[in-house]
C-alpha positions as CSV (number, residue, x, y, z in Angstrom):
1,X,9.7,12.8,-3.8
2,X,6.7,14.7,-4.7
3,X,5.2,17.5,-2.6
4,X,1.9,16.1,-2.3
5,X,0.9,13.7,0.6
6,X,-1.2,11.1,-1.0
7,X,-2.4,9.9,2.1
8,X,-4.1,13.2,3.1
9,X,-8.2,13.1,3.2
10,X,-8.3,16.4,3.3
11,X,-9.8,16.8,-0.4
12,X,-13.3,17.0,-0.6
13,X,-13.5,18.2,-3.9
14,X,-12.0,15.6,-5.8
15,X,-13.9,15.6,-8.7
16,X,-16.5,12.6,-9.5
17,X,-15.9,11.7,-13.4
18,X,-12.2,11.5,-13.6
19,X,-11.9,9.2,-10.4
20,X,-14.7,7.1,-12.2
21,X,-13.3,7.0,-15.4
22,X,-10.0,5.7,-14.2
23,X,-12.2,3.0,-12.5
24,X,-13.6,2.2,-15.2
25,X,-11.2,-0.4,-16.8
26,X,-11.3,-2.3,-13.4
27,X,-15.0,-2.4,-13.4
28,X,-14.7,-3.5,-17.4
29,X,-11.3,-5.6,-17.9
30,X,-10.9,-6.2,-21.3
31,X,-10.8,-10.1,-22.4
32,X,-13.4,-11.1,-19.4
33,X,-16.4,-12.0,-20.6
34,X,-17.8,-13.4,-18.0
35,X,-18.0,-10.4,-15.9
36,X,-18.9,-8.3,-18.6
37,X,-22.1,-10.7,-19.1
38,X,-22.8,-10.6,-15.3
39,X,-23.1,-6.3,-15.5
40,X,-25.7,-6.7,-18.2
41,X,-27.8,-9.5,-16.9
42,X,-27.9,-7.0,-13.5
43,X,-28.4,-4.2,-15.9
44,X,-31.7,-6.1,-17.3
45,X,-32.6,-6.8,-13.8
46,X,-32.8,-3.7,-12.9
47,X,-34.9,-2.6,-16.0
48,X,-37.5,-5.7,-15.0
49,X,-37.7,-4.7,-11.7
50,X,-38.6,-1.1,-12.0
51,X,-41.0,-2.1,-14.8
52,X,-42.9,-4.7,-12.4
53,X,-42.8,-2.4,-9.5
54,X,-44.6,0.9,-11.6
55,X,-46.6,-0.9,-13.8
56,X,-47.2,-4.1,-11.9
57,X,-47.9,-3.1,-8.6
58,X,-49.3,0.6,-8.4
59,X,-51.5,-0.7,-11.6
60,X,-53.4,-3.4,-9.8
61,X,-53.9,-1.4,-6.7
62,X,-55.4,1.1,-8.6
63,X,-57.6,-1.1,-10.3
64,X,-58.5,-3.1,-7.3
65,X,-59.4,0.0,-5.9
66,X,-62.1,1.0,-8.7
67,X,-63.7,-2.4,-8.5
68,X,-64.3,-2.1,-5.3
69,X,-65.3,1.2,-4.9
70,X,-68.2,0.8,-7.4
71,X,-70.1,-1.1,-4.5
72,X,-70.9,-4.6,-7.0
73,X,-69.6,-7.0,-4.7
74,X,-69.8,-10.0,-7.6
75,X,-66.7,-8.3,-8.1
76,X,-65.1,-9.8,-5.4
77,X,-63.0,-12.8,-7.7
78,X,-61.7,-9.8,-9.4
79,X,-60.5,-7.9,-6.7
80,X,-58.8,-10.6,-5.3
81,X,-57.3,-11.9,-8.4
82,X,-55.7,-8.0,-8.3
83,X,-54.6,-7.7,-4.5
84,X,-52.8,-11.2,-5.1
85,X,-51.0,-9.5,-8.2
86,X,-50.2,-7.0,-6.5
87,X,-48.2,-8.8,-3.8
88,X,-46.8,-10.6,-6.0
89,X,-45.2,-7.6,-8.0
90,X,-44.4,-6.0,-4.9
91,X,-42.6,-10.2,-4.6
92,X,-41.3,-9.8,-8.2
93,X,-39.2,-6.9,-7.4
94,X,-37.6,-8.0,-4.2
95,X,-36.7,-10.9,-6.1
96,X,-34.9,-9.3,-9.0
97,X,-33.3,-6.9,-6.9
98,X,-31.7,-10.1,-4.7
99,X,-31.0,-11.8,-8.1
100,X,-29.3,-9.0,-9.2
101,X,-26.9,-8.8,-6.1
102,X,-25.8,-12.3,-7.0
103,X,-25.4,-11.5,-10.4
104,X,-23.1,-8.1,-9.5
105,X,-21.2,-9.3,-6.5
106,X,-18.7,-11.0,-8.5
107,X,-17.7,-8.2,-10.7
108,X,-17.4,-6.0,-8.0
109,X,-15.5,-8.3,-6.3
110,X,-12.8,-8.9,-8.8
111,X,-12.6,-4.9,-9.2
112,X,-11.6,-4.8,-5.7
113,X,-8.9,-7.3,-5.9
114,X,-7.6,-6.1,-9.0
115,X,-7.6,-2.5,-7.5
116,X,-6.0,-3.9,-4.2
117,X,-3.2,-6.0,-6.0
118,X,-2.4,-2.9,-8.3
119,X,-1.8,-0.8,-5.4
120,X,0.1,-3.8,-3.4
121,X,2.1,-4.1,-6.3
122,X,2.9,-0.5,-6.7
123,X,3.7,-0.1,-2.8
124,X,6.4,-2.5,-3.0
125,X,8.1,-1.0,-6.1
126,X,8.6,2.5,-4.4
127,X,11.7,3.2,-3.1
128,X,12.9,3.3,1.1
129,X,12.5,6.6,1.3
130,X,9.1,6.8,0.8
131,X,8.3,4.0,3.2
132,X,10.6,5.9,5.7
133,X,8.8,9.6,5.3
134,X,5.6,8.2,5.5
135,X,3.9,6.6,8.5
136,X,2.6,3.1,7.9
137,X,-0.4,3.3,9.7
138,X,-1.7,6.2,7.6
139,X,-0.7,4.6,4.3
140,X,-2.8,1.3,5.1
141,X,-5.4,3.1,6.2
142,X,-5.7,5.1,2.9
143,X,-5.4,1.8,1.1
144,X,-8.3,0.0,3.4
145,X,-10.7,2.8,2.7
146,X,-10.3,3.1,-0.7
147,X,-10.8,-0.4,-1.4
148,X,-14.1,-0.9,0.9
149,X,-15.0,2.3,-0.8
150,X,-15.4,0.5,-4.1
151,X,-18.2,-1.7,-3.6
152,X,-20.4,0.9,-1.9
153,X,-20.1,3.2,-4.9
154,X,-21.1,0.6,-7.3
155,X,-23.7,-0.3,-5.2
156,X,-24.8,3.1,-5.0
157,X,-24.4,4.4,-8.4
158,X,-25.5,1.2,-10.5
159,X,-28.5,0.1,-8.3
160,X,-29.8,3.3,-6.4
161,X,-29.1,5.9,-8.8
162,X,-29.6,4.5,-11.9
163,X,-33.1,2.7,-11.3
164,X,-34.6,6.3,-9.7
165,X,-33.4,7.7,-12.5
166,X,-35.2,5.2,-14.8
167,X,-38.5,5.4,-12.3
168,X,-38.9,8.7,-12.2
169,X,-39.1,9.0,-16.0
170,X,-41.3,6.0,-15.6
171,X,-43.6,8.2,-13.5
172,X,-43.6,11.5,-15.0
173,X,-44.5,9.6,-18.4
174,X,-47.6,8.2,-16.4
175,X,-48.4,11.4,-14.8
176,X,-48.2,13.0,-18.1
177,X,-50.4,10.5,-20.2
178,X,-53.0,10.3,-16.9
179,X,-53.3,13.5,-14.9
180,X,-51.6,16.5,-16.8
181,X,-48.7,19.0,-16.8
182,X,-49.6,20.5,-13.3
183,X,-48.4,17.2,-11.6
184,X,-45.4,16.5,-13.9
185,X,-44.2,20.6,-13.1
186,X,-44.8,19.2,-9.3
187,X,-43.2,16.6,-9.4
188,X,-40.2,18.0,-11.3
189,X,-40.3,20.9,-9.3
190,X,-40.0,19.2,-5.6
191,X,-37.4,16.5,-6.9
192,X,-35.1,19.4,-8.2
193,X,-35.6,21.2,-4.8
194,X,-34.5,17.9,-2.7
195,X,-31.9,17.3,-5.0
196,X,-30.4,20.8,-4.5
197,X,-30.7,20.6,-1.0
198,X,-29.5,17.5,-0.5
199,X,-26.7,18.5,-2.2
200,X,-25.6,21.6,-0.8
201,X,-26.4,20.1,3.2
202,X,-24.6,16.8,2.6
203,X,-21.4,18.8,0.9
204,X,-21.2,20.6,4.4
205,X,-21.4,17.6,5.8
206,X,-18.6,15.9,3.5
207,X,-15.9,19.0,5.1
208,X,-16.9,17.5,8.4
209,X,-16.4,14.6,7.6
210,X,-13.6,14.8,6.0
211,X,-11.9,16.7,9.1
212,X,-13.1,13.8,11.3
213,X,-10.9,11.4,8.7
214,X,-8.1,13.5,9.3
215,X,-8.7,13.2,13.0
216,X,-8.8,9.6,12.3
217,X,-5.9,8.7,10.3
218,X,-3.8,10.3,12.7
219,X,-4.9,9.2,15.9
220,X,-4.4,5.8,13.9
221,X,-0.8,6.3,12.6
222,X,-0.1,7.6,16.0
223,X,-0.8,4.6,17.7
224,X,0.5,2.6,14.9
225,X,3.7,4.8,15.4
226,X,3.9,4.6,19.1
227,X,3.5,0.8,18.9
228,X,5.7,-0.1,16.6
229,X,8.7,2.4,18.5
230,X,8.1,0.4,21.8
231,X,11.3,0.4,22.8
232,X,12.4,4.0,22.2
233,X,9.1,5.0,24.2
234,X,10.2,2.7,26.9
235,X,14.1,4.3,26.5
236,X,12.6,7.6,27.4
237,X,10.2,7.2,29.8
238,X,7.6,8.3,27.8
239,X,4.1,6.0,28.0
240,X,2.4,9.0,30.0
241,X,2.9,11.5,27.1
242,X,2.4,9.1,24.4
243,X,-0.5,8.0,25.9
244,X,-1.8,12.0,26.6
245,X,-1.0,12.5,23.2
246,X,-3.7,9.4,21.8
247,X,-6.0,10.4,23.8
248,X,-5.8,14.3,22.9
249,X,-5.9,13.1,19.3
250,X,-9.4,10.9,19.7
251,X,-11.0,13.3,22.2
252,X,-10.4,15.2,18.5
253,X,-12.1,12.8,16.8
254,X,-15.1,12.6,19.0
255,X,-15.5,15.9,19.2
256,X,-15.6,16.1,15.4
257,X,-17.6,12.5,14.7
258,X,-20.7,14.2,17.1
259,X,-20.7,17.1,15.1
260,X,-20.7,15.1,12.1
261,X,-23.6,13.1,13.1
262,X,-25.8,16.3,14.9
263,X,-25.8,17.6,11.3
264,X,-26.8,14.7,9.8
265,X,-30.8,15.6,11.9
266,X,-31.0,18.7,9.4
267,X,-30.5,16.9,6.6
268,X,-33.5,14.8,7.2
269,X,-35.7,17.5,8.8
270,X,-34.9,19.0,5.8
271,X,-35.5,16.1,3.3
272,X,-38.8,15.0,5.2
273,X,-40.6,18.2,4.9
274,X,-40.0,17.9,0.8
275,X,-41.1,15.0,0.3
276,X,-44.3,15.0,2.4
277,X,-45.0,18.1,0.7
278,X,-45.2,16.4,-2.6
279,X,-46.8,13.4,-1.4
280,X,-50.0,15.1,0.1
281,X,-50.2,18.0,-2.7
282,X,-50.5,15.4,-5.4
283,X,-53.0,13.6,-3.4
284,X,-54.9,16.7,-3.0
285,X,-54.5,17.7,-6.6
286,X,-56.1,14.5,-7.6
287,X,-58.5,14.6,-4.8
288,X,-59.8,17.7,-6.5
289,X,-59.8,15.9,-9.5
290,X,-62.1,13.1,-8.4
291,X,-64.5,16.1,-7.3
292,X,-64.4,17.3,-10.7
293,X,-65.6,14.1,-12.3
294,X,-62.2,13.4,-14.4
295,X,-60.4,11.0,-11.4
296,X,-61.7,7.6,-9.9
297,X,-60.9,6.9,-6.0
298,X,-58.1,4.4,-7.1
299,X,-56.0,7.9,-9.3
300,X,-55.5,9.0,-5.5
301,X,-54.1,5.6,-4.4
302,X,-52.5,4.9,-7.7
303,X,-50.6,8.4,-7.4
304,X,-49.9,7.7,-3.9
305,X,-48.5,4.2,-4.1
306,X,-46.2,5.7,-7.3
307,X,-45.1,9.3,-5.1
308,X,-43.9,6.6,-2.2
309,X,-42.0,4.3,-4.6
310,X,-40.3,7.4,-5.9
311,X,-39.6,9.1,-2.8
312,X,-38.4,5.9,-1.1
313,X,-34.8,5.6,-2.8
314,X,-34.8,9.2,-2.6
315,X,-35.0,9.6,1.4
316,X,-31.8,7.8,0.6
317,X,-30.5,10.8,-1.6
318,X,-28.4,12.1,1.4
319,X,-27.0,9.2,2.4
320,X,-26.1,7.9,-1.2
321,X,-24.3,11.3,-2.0
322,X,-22.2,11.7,1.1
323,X,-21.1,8.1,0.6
324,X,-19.9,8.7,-3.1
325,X,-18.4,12.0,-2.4
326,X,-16.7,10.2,0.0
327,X,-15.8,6.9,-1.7
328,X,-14.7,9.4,-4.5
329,X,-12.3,11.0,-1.9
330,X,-11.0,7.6,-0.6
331,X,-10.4,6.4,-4.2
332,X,-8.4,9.6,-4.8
333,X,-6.6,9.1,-2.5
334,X,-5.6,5.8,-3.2
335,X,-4.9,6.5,-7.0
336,X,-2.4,9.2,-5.3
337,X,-0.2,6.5,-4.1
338,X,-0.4,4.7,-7.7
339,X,0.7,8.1,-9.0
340,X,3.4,8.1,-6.7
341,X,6.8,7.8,-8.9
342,X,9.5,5.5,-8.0
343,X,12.9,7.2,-7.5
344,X,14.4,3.9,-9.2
345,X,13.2,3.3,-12.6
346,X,14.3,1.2,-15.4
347,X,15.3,2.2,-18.5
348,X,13.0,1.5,-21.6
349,X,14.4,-2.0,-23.0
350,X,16.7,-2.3,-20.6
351,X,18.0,-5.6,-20.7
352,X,18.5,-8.0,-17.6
353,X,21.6,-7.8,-15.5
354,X,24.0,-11.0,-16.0
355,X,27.0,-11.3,-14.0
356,X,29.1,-14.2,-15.0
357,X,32.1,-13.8,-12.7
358,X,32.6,-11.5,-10.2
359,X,35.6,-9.9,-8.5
360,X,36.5,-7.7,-5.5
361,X,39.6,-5.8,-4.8
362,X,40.8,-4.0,-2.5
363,X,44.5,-2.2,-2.4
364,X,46.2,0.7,-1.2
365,X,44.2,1.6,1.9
366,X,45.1,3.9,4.4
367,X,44.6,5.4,7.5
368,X,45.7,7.6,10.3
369,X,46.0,6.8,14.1
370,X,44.0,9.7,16.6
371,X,47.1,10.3,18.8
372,X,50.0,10.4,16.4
373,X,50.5,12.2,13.1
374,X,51.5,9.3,11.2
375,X,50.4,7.7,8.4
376,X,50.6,4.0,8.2
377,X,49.8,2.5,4.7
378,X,48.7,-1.2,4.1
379,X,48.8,-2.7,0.7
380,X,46.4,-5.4,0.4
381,X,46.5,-8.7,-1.6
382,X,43.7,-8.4,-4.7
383,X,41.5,-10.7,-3.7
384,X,39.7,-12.5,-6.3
385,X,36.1,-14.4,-5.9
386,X,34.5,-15.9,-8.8
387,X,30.6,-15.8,-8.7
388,X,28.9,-18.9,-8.6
């Protein structure tokens, strides 16, 4: 058997590519089409949506902005005709982001069953001794989270990531065509500075909670363990110390799930204070502008409306990470049970077993008595049995 436990969660450094990659041909299966056509119809929706919600909706707030603060109040059919396309960009993209999700869910769907049914499958073509040195409870527990892990991630990565990724280029094209390198250096600037601290908080974060997994797989194999012995425990007397031993091994996990979550208040202290930084600086930086002649009243809005878009999917940041890192680890961990060998393999081209007839024999058995020191010997008949 291999040294490694694969049901350990201990590994919060499992890197991100390779567990991806070796995703990747459930996410992709070769000869379905369908599916295939579903992730790039969601793919499109994404693209749509973004586009709708940077130049749709900050553009006709802007502009609704500038008509009205010129003071001609004929303008009013305009305005109005802007505020109602505006809520209905802000309308659009909720809409493609929902169609989307109905689009997706069935690809990520099948990747979880396929996933599920590989490792199933593998499972039961291990040997007994695996199944015997390793606690059931903890092995169905790895498989659990690695599965539920799969649709978060693709959540995450395909429709969090990917469109801020695709809006923030969106908006430091606009920045740079409308207001000049000083807010594109800002703006780069305080997103590289949340993204490194995001980074470095939540990966302190991931060692606790990866401790408070531990914690939690084995208060769960215990009891799985303790359960399933219910006689032997009942044999020995032992329901006091099996149940002082559960309850030392949740009081554990407690104590290490608070300290998970206590930490998770610096991360957004932390994360706040960045982005509100940013916001109000541009604002003031086109402010100035605007006294200087070269802005209108609805730059300010405009840049506002485009910092808070940004920024919103990015007070996520934190969240989004921890859950990858940690999907990332669960998948790991999972894959460690398909890498598992079998003790029992076939050889390559081995044909099928056929047994046409079968016999059994048995001759020339002997044996000794405890007392006496004297052999007795028995020669059996050959017994014969035909298969079938």
């Amino acid at each position: 058997m291999p040294p490694t436990d694969p049901t350990s969660q201990t590994r919060a450094d499992q890197p991100l590519l390779p567990t991806l990659r070796r995703f990747l041909p459930y996410l992709w299966p070769a000869g379905e089409t369908g599916l295939k056509a579903r992730i790039v119809v969601a793919m499109l929706l994404v693209v749509a949506s973004k586009i709708v919600q940077v130049f749709g909706a900050a553009y006709t707030l802007k502009y609704a902005v500038d008509r009205m603060s010129v003071g001609d109040r004929s303008l009013v059919t305009i305005v109005v005709l802007l505020v109602v396309g505006y809520a209905a960009s802000r309308f659009s993209t909720t809409l493609f982001d929902n169609l989307r999700n109905a689009v997706f869910e069935r690809v990520g769907q099948d990747a979880t069953r396929r996933l599920a049914a590989s490792v199933f499958r593998h499972l039961h073509g291990l040997s007994l001794r695996f199944h015997l040195e390793r606690r059931t409870g903890a092995v169905t527990k790895v498989v659990e989270r690695g599965t539920k892990s799969i649709d978060t991630m693709l959540y995450f990565l395909l429709f969090n990531i990917a469109p801020t990724v695709l809006e923030l280029a969106m908006v430091l094209t606009i920045f740079w065509t409308s207001f000049g390198w000083p807010l594109v250096a800002a703006t780069v600037a305080m997103v590289a500075i949340y993204i490194v601290f995001t980074q470095k908080v939540t990966d302190w974060r991931n060692a606790l909670r990866a401790q408070m997994n531990d914690l939690d797989t084995g208060a769960v194999a215990h009891a799985v363990d303790s359960l399933l012995n219910f006689e032997t425990v009942k044999y020995f007397g032992a329901e006091e110390r099996e149940a002082k031993r559960y309850d030392a091994a949740i009081s554990a996990y407690a104590a290490a799930a608070t300290k998970s979550e206590n930490s998770l208040a610096w991360l957004n202290v932390g994360q706040a204070l960045i982005t509100n930084a940013m916001l109000g600086g541009g604002m003031a930086y086109v402010a100035w502008g605007w006294s200087q002649g070269r802005f209108s009243a609805g730059d300010v809005v405009f840049v506002s409306t485009l910092l808070s878009q940004l920024f919103r999917p990015l007070d996520l940041l934190g969240m989004v990470y921890r859950t990858i890192r940690q999907g990332v680890i669960d998948m790991a961990s999972m894959f460690a049970l398909i890498d598992t060998p079998a003790e029992v393999v076939d050889a390559p081209n081995a044909a099928p077993l056929v047994v046409d007839r079968g016999r059994v024999r048995a001759s020339t058995s002997t044996f000794r008595r405890a007392r006496r020191w004297r052999w007795w010997g028995h020669r059996a008949r050959a017994s014969r049995r035909s298969r079938g």
